[in-house]
PABA-766403 format. One record per residue (C-alpha): x, y, z; residue in three letters. Coordinates in steps of 0.05 Angstrom, whole numbers, plus 5000, padded with zeros to 4 digits. Example, Ala and Ser with C-alpha at 12.3 -4.5 7.8 and 13.67 -1.06 7.14 Angstrom:
REM residues 2
[[5246; 4910; 5156]; 'ALA'],
[[5273; 4979; 5143]; 'SER'],
***
This chain:
REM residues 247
[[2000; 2416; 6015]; 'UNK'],
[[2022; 2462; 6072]; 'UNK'],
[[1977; 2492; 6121]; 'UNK'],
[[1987; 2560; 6138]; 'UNK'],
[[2024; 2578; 6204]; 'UNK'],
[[1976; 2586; 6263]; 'UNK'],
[[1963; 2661; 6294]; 'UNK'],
[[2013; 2646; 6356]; 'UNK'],
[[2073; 2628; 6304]; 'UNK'],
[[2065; 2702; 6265]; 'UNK'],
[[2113; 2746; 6296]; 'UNK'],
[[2067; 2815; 6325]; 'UNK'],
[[2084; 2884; 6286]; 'UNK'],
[[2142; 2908; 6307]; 'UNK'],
[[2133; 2986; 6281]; 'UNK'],
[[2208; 3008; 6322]; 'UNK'],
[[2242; 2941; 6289]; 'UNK'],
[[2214; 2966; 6222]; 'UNK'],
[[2244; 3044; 6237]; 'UNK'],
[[2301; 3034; 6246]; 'UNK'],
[[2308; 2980; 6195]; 'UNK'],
[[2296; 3035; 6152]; 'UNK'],
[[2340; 3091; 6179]; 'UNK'],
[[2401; 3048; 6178]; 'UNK'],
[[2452; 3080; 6159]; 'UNK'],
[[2440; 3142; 6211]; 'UNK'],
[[2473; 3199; 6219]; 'UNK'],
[[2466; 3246; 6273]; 'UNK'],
[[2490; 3320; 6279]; 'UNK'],
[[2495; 3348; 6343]; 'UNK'],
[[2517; 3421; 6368]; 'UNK'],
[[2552; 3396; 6427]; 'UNK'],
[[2575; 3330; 6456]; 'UNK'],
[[2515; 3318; 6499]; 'UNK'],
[[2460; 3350; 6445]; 'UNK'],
[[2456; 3278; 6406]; 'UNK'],
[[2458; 3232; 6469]; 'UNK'],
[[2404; 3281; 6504]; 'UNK'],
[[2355; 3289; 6445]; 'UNK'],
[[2362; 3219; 6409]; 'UNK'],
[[2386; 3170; 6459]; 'UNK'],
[[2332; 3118; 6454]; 'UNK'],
[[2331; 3124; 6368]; 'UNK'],
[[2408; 3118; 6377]; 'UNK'],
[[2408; 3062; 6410]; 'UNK'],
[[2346; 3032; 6368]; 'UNK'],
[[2401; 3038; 6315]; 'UNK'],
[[2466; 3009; 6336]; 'UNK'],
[[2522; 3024; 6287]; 'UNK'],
[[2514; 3103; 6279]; 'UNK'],
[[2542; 3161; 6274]; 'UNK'],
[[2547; 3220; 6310]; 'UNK'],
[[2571; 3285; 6283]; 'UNK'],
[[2590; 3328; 6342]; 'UNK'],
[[2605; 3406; 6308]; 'UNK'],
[[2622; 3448; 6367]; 'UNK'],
[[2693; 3407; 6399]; 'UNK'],
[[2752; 3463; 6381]; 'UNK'],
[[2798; 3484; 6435]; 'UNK'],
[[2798; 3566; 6436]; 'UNK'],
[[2863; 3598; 6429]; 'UNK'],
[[2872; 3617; 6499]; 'UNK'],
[[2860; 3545; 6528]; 'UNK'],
[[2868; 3578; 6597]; 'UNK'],
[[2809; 3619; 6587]; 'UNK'],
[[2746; 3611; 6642]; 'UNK'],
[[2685; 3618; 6620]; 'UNK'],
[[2620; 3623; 6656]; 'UNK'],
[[2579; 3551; 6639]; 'UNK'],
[[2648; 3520; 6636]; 'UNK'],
[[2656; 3550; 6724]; 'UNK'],
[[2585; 3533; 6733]; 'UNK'],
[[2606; 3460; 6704]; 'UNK'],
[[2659; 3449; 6744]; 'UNK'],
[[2716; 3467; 6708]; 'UNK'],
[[2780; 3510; 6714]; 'UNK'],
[[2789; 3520; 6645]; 'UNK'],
[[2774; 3521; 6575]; 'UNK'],
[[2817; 3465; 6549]; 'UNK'],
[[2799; 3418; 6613]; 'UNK'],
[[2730; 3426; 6602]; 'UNK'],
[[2736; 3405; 6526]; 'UNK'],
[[2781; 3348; 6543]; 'UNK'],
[[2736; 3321; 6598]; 'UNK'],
[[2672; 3332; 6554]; 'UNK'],
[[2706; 3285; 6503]; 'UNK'],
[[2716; 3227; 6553]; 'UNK'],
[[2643; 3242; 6573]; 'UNK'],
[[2619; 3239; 6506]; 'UNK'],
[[2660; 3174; 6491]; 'UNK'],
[[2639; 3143; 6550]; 'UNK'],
[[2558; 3158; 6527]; 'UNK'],
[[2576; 3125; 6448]; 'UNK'],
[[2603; 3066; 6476]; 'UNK'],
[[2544; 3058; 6514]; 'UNK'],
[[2497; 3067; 6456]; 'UNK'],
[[2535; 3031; 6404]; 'UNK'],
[[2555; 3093; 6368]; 'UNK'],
[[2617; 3114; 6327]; 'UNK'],
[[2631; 3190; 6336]; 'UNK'],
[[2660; 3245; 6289]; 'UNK'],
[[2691; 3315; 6319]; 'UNK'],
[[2689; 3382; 6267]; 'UNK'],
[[2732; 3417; 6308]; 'UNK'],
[[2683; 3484; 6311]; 'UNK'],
[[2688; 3533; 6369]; 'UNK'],
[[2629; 3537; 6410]; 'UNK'],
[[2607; 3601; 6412]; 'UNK'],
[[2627; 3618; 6489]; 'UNK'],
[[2698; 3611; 6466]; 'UNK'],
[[2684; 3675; 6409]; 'UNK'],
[[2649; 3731; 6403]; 'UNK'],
[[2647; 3712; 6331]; 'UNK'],
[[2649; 3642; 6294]; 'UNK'],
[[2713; 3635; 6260]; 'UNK'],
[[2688; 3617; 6201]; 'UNK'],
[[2610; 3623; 6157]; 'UNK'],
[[2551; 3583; 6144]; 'UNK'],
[[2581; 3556; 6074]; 'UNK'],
[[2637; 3530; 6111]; 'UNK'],
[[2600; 3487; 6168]; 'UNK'],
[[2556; 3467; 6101]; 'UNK'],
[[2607; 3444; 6061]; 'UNK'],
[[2646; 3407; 6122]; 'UNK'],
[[2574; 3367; 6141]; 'UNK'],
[[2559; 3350; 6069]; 'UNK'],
[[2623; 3331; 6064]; 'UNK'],
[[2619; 3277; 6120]; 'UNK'],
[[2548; 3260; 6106]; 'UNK'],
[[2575; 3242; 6031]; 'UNK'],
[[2629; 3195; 6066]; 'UNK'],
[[2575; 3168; 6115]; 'UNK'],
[[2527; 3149; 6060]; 'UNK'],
[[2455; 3157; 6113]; 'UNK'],
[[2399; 3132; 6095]; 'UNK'],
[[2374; 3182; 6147]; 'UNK'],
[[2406; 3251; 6176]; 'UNK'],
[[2376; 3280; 6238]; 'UNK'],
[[2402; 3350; 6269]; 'UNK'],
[[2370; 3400; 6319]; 'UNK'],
[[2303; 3436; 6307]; 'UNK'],
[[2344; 3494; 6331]; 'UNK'],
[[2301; 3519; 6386]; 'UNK'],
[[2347; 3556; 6436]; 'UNK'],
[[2427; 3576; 6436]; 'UNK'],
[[2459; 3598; 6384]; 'UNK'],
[[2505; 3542; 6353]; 'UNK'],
[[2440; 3498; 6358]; 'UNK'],
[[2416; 3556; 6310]; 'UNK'],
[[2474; 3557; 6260]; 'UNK'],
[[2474; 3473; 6262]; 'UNK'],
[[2402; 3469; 6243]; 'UNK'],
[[2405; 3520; 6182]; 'UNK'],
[[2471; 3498; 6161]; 'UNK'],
[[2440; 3426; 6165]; 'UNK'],
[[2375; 3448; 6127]; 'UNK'],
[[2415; 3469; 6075]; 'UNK'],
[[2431; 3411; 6051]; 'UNK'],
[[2370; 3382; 6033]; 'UNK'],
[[2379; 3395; 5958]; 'UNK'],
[[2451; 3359; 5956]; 'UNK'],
[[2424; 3294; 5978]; 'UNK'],
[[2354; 3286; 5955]; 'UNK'],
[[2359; 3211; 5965]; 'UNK'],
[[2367; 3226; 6040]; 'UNK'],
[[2314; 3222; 6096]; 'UNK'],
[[2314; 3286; 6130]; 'UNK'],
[[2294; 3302; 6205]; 'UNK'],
[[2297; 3349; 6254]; 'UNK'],
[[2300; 3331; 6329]; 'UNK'],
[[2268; 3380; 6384]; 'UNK'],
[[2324; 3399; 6423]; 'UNK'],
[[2332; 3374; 6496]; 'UNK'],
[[2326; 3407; 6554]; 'UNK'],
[[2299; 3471; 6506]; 'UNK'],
[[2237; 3428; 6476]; 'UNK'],
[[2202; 3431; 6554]; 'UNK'],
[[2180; 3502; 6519]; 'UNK'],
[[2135; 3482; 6479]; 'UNK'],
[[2122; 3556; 6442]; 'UNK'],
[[2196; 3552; 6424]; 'UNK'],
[[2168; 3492; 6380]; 'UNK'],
[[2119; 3519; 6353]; 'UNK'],
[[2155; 3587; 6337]; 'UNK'],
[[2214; 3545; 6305]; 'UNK'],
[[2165; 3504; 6262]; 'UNK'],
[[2129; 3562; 6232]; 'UNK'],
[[2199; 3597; 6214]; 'UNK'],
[[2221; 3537; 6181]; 'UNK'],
[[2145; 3531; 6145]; 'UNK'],
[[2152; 3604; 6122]; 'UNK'],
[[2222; 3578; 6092]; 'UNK'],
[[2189; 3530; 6051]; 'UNK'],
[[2209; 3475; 6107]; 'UNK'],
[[2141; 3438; 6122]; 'UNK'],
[[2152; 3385; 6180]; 'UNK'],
[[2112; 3331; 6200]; 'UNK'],
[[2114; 3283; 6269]; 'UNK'],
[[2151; 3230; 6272]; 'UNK'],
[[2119; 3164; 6308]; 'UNK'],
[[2176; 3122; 6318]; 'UNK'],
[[2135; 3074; 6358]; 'UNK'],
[[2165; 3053; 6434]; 'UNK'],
[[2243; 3050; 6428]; 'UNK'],
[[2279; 3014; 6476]; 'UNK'],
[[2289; 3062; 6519]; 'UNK'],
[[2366; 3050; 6539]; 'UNK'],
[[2397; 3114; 6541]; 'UNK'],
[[2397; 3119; 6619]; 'UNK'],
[[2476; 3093; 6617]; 'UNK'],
[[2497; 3137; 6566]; 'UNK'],
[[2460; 3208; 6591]; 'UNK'],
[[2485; 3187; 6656]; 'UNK'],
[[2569; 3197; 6624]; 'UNK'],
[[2556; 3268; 6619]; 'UNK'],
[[2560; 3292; 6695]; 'UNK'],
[[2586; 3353; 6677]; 'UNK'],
[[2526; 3374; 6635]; 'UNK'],
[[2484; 3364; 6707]; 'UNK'],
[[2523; 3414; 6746]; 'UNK'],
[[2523; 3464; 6695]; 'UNK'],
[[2442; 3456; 6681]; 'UNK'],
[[2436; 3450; 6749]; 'UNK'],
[[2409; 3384; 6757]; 'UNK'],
[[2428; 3329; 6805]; 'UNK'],
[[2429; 3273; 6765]; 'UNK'],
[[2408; 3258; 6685]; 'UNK'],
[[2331; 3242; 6706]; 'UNK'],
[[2308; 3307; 6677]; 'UNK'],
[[2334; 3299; 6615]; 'UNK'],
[[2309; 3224; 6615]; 'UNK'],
[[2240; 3255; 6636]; 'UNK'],
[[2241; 3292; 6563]; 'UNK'],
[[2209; 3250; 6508]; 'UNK'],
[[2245; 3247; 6443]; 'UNK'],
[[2212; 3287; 6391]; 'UNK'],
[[2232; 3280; 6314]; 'UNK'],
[[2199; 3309; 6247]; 'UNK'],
[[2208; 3293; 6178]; 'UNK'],
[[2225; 3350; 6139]; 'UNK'],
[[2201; 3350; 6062]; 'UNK'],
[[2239; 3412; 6040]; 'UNK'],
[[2211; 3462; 5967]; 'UNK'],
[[2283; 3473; 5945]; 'UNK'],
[[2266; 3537; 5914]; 'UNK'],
[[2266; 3562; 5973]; 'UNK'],
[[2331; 3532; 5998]; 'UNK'],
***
């Protein structure tokens, strides 16, 4: 007869293990190249093996073209900025264990108008998400800028096509230090039929330092001298349970 395994031979509760156990396969879509790494670098690296969706990573059609972030960033032009922001956002996948997928969209300082609608960016994200097979999505709450905007709602309209799906939001970092833009963003999404709920992931491993630190661009432009304000920002995820006749 065997005798149960003593109290110091039981392995303790391990609620992150467990997480991300269950959000594997995850997919993450992110505005720009440093939106994923900045809002979800611990969960990213608490699940080694996903993907990133990165929307915003067209070159405009005047590659010579200077805007203003892109000066206060560091750059001379449009088309070195985008190419250096690519090796930057390499360099931060690598570090997390992350594949990464590029849609080609223009960011919005590069047009006065998208070149293209909502249904589009829709159909293009369900069309990866249906190759990527999640068992969890995540994309911004959408609480400042405007592509963060048109990523969330093109992202929340999705729901419907893939039921089977976890769905989450992410508050967006550096915007989620406001926390009224929060609360404004979840009531929008409430009055939408999009009720959200906190997410306790439990402690992460907290190893996103090396990858936040690849985007030293980013710093100049927000003004920061190094990545510890963004590291200073605790991740904040919520799961979304979506009334699809409102969608």
């Amino acid at each position: 007869m065997s005798s149960s395994p003593s109290p110091s031979c039981v392995p303790a509760p391990d609620p992150a293990a467990d997480l991300a156990a269950a959000l594997s396969p995850l997919v993450v879509v992110s505005p720009h190249y440093d939106d994923a790494v900045f809002s979800c670098g611990d969960l990213l690296s608490a699940v080694p093996g996903s993907t990133v969706i990165t929307v915003c990573t067209g070159q405009p059609q005047d590659p010579g073209m200077l805007t203003d972030w892109d000066r206060r960033c560091g750059f001379s032009c449009a088309e070195q900025a985008m190419r250096e922001r690519a090796l930057e956002n390499g360099k931060a996948l690598d570090a997390l264990r992350a594949a990464g997928v590029d849609l080609g969209f223009l960011d919005s300082q590069y047009a006065q108008q998208p070149r293209c609608g909502p249904d589009f960016l829709s159909d293009t994200l369900a069309s990866m998400i249906a190759q990527a097979q999640p068992a969890a999505v995540f994309f911004p709450l959408g609480l400042f800028h405007e592509d963060h905007l048109r990523v969330s709602n093109a992202s929340m309209t999705l729901c419907h096509r893939f039921a089977s799906i976890q769905w989450f939001a992410y508050e967006d970092i550096p915007y989620s230090q406001r926390p009224e833009w929060v609360v404004r963003r979840l009531a929008e999404l409430l009055d939408r039929g999009v009720a959200a709920t906190p997410l306790d992931p439990g402690r992460l491993p907290q190893a996103k330092a090396r990858a936040v630190a690849a985007y030293r661009s980013q710093f100049r432009g927000l003004g920061y001298e190094d990545g510890g304000p963004v590291l200073r920002q605790r991740e904040r995820y919520w799961r979304l349970h979506c009334n699809m006749e409102f969608l």
